[in-house]
N, C-alpha and C positions, 0 to 999 in steps of 0.2 A: 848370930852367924859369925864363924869364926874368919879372920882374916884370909887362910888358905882356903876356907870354901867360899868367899866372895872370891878369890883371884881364882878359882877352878870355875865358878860361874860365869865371869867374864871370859877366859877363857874358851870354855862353850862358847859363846856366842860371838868371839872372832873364828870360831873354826869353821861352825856352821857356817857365818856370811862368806867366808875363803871358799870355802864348798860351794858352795849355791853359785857366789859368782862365774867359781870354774867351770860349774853346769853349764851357765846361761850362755856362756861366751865359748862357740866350738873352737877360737883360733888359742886361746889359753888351755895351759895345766897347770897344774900343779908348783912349780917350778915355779909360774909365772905370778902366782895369788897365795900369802901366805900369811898367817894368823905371825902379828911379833908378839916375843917371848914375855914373858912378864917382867916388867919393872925394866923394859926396855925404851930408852926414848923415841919418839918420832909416834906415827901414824898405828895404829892398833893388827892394820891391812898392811902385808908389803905388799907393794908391785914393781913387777919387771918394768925394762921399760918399752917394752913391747903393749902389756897392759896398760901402762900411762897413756900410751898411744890412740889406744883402742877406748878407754872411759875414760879419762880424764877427769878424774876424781880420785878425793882421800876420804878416808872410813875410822869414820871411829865408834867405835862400840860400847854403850855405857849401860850400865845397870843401877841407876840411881833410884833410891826412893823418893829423888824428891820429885820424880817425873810423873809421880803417883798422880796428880792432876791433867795434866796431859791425856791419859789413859781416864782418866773421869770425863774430861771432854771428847775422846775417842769415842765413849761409850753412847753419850747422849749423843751426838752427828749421828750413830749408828742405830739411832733408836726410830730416826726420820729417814732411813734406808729402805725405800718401797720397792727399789729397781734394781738393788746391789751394786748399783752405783759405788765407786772407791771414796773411800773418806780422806779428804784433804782439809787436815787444819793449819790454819796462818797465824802462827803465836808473835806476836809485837810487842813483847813487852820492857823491854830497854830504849833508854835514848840513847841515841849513835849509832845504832847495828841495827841491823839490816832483820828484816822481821826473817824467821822462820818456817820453813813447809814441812808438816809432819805427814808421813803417810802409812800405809802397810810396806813394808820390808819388800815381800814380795811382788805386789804390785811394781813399786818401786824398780826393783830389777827387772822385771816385764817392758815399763819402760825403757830401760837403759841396753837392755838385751835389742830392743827396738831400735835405737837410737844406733847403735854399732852397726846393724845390718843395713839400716839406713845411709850412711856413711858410706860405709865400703860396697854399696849397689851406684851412691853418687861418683866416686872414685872410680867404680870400674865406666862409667860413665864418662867421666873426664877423659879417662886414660883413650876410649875406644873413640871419642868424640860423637857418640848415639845420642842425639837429644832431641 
């Protein structure tokens, strides 16, 4: 695979996650969630900071082969899936840092889509003093 078609594949795969996340989150567009340019520094995702606000997370996007393991233990957890339960794996394998949570993508923004509506139903709670 050539150079340009690895940076078009990544590519892909910040636009879609720019996408998705705009889905998930009615108070964002476009504008606010945006795939950066290639061979640009910083975070793979921009955001507003409107969207900082709202997830408070950075995204980055990698298509590594070496993750090719990863994705072998995705497989087997998924082989013991009786309930469709989500596959959550916890990779530890550095000393220093902080172990790792690997999950579906989507699922992934299911939660965080969650987490936002959560917030701003507490907020509007605050503000109203209903508790």
């Amino acid at each position: 695979m050539s150079m340009q078609d690895r940076q078009a594949k990544g590519q892909r795969l910040q636009r879609s996650t720019a996408r998705k996340l705009v889905e998930l989150i009615p108070d964002l567009d476009q504008e606010d969630i945006k795939s950066n340019p290639p061979h640009k520094h910083g975070e793979d995702i921009l955001m507003s900071d409107k969207a900082k606000g709202l997830l408070n997370i950075k995204v980055e996007c990698k298509n590594y082969d070496r993750f090719k393991t990863m994705y072998s233990h995705y497989d087997y957890a998924c082989k013991h899936d009786a309930d469709g339960e989500t596959i959550l794996i916890i990779n530890d394998e550095s000393v220093g840092r902080s172990p790792l949570a690997i999950m579906d993508r989507d699922y992934f923004f299911t939660l965080l889509q969650q987490i936002v509506r959560y917030r701003k139903w507490i907020n509007t709670k605050i503000k109203t003093r209903h508790f």
